[in-house]
C-alpha positions, 0 to 999 in steps of 0.5 A, a space after each residue: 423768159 417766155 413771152 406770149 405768143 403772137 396769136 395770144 396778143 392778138 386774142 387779148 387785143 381783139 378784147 381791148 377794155 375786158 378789164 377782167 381778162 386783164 386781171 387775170 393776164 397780169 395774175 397769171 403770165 410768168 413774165 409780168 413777174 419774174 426778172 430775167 438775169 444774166 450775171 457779168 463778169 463779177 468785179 466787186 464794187 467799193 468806195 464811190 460808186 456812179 449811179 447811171 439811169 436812163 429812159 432810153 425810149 426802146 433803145 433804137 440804136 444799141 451801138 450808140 446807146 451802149 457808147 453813151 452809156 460808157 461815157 458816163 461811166 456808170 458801176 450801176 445802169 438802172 435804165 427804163 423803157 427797154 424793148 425786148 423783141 418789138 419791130 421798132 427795134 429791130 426785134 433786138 432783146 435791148 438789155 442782152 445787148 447793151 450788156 454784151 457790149 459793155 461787158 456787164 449782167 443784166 437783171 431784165 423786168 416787163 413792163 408791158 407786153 405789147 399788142 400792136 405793131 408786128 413783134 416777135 415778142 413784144 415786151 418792154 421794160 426796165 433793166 439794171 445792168 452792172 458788172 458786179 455780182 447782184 443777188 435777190 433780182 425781183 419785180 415789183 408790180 406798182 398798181 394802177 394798171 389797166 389805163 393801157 388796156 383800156 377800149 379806146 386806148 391809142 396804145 393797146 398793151 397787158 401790163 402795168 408800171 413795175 420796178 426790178 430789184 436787185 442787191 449788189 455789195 458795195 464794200 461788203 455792204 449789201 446795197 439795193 437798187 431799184 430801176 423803176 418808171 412810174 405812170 403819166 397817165 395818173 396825178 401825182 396821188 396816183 404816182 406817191 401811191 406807185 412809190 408807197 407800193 415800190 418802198 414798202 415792198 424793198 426791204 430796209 438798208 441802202 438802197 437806191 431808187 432811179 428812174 423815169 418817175 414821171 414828176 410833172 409839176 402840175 396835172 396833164 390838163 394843165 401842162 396843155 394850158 399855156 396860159 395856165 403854164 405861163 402863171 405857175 412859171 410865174 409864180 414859182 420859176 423852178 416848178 418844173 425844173 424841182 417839183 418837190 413841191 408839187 409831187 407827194 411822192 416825195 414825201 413818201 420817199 421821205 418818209 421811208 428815209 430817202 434823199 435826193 437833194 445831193 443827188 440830183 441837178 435841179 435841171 430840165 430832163 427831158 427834150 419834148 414837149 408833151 403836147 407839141 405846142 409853143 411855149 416848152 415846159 422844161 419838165 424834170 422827170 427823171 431822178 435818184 434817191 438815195 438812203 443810207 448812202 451819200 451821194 455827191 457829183 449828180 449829173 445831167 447829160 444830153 442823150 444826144 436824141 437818142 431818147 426824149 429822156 436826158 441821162 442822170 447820174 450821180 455818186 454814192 457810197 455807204 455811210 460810215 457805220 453802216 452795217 453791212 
């Protein structure tokens, strides 16, 4: 995959806020758009399947990440916030190499490319890593962008939130899977929008849906407010732990036949606070959805502050009568 060249990204960010050049950027880099792949040994999946996915945060410590990872034993990994040359860590393409140590391929998207800090190539994105042959990987750009290039942006970057795709036979049933990560620096319109965009452009049958979806429970305003936190854990004690009912992102999702009741720990998954203030906001934010699949065994593990981000997992197989 080529990236943009250290001069270039200093160029764009001398130009921080030039929405125009940004759209042409997002338009015209082959990187925003094409997933790198690199397929792995090829075992074949069947019956139940473990769905791993994760924000790893860059993925600071590959060795120790790639040994949680094996813990959790996962036939699927769709993993988010994966650097890919970036000074913070150490320069290491993150999803080459948690896919060399656990012996699997790797379908790689970008999510932004970088334009601060002294890196080499500067990206950052999501990944699916499995062992089993994939097809069809794809990106799929989800709208909104911009926010990060904005002039007094405190975190310069070209980009936008976007998923990967790609398909894996699941006892011969062709099965999609989507890593994805959806905006913070929007409401939860702006997010069900994000997820309109994702759903609409896979095309029908299983599929899976996983990643870091950014489900607040309530708007950032609010989140700084402790007074205001304080009344809607009153009123309402799981609104951060299952915000379903907070979040229209899940309405889209069922609309387009998804579920994630079975899927899911209603459960915090996340080990900071937004803010850094008292009074912690136990935000879940990281889920699975499911359609045309059954799904049992949802999980949270620690990811032993390797990340903000906990580990979520569940098992899925295809529903009888399935056609393949």
């Amino acid at each position: 995959m080529d990236a943009p060249s250290v001069s270039e990204r200093a160029s764009w960010a001398e130009r921080l806020g030039d929405q125009d050049l940004h759209r042409r950027l997002l338009a015209d880099l082959s990187c925003l758009h094409e997933a790198e792949v690199e397929q792995g040994p090829r075992r074949q999946l069947d019956g139940w399947v473990r769905v791993v996915a994760w924000n790893a945060e860059g993925g600071p410590d590959v060795p120790r990440a790639a040994r949680l990872l094996e813990r959790c034993a996962g036939d699927v990994l769709l993993l988010s916030e994966l650097d890919s040359g970036m000074a913070r860590t150490g320069g290491v393409d993150v999803a080459r190499a948690l896919g060399g140590l656990l012996e699997t391929g790797y379908g790689y998207g970008v999510e932004f490319i970088e334009l601060a800090g002294d890196n080499t190539r500067g990206l950052h994105g999501n990944a699916i890593l499995t062992s089993a042959p994939f097809e069809e990987p794809d990106v799929v750009r989800l709208g909104g962008e911009g926010v990060w290039y904005a002039a007094a942006s405190t975190q310069p970057r070209v980009g936008g939130r976007m998923a990967v795709l790609a398909t894996v036979a699941v006892g011969g049933t062709r099965v999609q899977f989507a890593s994805t990560h959806l905006e913070n620096m929007t409401g939860a319109d702006g997010r069900a929008a994000q997820l309109e965009t994702l759903l609409g452009a896979m095309r029908p049958g299983p599929a899976v849906v996983a990643g870091d979806l950014n489900t607040f429970g309530a708007g950032l305003e609010d989140l700084v407010d402790r007074d205001t936190v304080r009344r809607m854990r009153a009123e309402h004690a799981g609104r951060f732990s299952w915000p379903v009912a907070s979040e229209p992102l899940f309405e889209v999702a069922r609309a387009h036949g998804f579920e994630w009741v079975d899927a899911n720990v209603a459960a915090p998954t996340t080990s900071h606070d937004a803010a850094g203030l008292p009074d912690h906001v136990p935000l879940k934010l990281d889920w699975i959805l499911v359609r045309g699949l059954e799904a049992r065994r949802p999980a949270v593990t620690s990811s032993e502050g390797l990340s903000d981000h906990q580990v979520v997992s569940a098992s899925v197989r295809v529903r009888e009568g399935t056609e393949p």
